[in-house]
Structures are given as C-alpha cells and as structure tokens.
C-alpha angles and dihedrals in degrees: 000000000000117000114194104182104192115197139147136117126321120270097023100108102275086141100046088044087045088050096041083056091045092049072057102056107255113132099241131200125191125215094000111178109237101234085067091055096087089042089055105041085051093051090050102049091046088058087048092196088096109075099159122054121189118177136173113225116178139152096287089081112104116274113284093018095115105039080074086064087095108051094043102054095056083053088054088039094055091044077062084247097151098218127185132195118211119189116197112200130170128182107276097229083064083052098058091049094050090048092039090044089043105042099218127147108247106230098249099052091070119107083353136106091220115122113223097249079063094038089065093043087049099056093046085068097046087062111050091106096063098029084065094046090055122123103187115023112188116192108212089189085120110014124111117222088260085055103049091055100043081056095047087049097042095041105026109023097043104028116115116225093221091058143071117240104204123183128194119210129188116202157160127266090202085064099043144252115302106259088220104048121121101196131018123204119184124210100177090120090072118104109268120241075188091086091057111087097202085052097043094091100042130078148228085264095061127094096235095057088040085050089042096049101032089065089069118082085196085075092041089049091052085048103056098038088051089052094044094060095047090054080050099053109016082090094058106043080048097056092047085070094260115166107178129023120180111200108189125207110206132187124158095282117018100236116078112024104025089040096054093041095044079054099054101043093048080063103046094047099042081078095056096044096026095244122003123198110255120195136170110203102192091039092050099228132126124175137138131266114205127190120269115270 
C-alpha cells in the first residue's frame, strides 16, 4: 500500500493536492485525526481492494496528537507500508490576503480569542512535528492551482520510491528564497547581462544571454564546481532514503544568470540521475529534462 499524507498551513492548497490525489485514484480522506490513521490503514488493507491512501492531517487534530506521528510511521513503515509526507507552506503575509480576500475564518480562530495574524503563527507551531518529518515541502506562495496539481502529479503520484526526485529552481533574490528549497546556491557574483540594454528583456533561455554568459570561463568554472559537488553528495543524500531534493539557483532577479545556470546544470546532471525537474520560478515555467538517448 501507498500512504500519501498530505499536511501544512491552512490556506496553502492541502484540498486542491488531496483531490488531485483523489482525480488519481487514491481513496482520499480530509482532515483525518491522527490517532485514526493506524485503524484505517489496517481496515483497508484487510478489504485489499484499496491500494492508494491519501489524508489530510492538519492542526485541528487533539494536543499531542501529532507528536505520535513518528513512532507510528516506523510501525507503518516496517509493516512495508511506503508511506510519504507532503507540507504545504505558503508566506504568511499571502496568507493574511487570501483570508482576508476570502473572508474565511482561519481553524484555529474558532471558539477561540486568537486574531488571524496569531492563528497562522500558531499553527506554524502546531506543526513543527510533521513539518520535520516531511519528505517533499512545496511552497504554494506563488503557485496557481494549475500549478499546485501539476506539482502533486509530477512529484507524488509518479515518484518511485527507489529513486531521487531532484528539481532545479532559478530564482530571484528581490522576491525572496523558496521556502521549500534544500540547497541555495547564488550566483549573484556572475557578470550581469542585465546592464546591457539590447540583452534586459531577454533570459537565460535566449541565445543571446547563453551566448553573453558562456564567453566567461568565470560561469563555466561555477558550473562545474557546482556539478562537481552534486556528483560528490547526490549518493549520499540518496542512500540516506531521500526522495525529493530542491536545489535552488538564485541571482537578483530570477531571469538571466540563475536561469542560465539552472539550465545548464538540469542537463549535466540528468546524465547522472536519467531525467531531473527543472523550474523557473520567475519565468513560470516547469518541464522535464531527460538525459540524451
């Protein structure tokens, strides 16, 4: 059996991941309490006609509730029940304009005195436990619903268990880190195609900015050294049962230097790994590179 456990703050997308599961086939359940988690993975492996589980579980569950997680999931794990944790998190300040838009009542200001603005911090708090059990954390600050499920599908759905998912994502330091990165990388210290008016409007994709940033050997030399430590410790992140890594590629704005090098080390690597992620975040785009035949 597959167990997709599905958590993360409110408002950060845990319905439209657990129904992208369910579009999928998996049985899904929403907002299920911990403590019903070992019951139900036992009934429904009795009846053997349920071979994908997908369940919410979120801060609403009792205290101390969640702090069992750990122990239980060895127990599942043991019982070769392949089991995957997925945090959803989003910036708190996007939090605050969709409740605010929205005009919903955040969970954990019911019956409570708690303002929203504590309510998210909060729950923050609530969660730590299964936010550091997490194998794969998505941050939906910026992702459309389209978006959302497309990652739930590529990266949940499909991913094999025997086998590192690895992502890379360019990005732009003005807009901030990505929450769910694993490892940065900055490569602010490139030379800027920016500065050129005829190259501004172009990316790391273009010829002209490949063209711009491949006639230094200063970019060849980040490159390779960056390669070369990936080759080094993949392995071992891999043999320490890792199933997704997010190595993000960040310059001031996310559109000439990351993008070129995210570019260049998605193809590198996918001979290493067979085919790597590869996502831009301030391009919008997200594919596949896959090794050469």
């Amino acid at each position: 059996m597959q167990l997709v456990i599905i958590s993360g703050r409110s408002g950060s997308g845990k319905s439209i991941a657990l129904q992208a599961l369910e579009d999928l086939g998996y049985y899904a359940i929403d907002n299920l309490p911990a403590m019903l988690l070992d019951s139900l993975v036992e009934e429904l492996r009795d009846q053997g006609d349920r071979t994908h589980l997908a369940v919410s579980i979120d801060a609403r569950n009792l205290p101390g509730a969640l702090a069992k997680l750990p122990e239980l999931l060895k127990e599942l794990r043991q019982r070769t029940i392949k089991c995957q944790i997925v945090y959803l998190t989003t910036d708190a300040r996007i939090l605050l304009e969709r409740y605010s838009a929205t005009r919903r009542r955040h969970p954990l200001t019911r019956n409570s005195s708690l303002t929203l603005e504590e309510a998210i911090d909060k729950e923050e708090q609530t969660l730590h436990e299964i936010r550091d059990l997490a194998d794969l954390t998505i941050d939906t600050t910026r992702l459309s619903v389209h978006d959302l499920r497309r990652r739930i599908t590529d990266q949940v759905a499909h991913q094999r268990r025997d086998q590192l998912t690895l992502t890379f994502e360019s990005f732009g330091y003005k807009r901030g880190v990505p929450l769910d990165a694993d490892i940065v990388f900055d490569v602010r210290c490139l030379p800027n195609p920016y500065w050129d008016p005829a190259l501004r409007s172009s990316t790391g994709r273009d010829a002209d900015i490949i063209a711009f940033l491949s006639s230094y050997p200063l970019v060849d030399d980040m490159a390779g050294d960056i390669e070369t430590w990936l080759e080094r410790w993949l392995p071992a992140y891999q043999h320490s049962q890792r199933s997704y890594m997010t190595v993000a590629i960040g310059c001031t704005g996310g559109q000439h230097r990351s993008v070129y090098m995210a570019e260049q080390l998605a193809q590198r690597i996918a001979n290493l790994l067979g085919e790597v992620q590869l996502r831009h975040r301030e391009l919008g785009l997200q594919y596949t590179v896959n090794a050469p035949l």
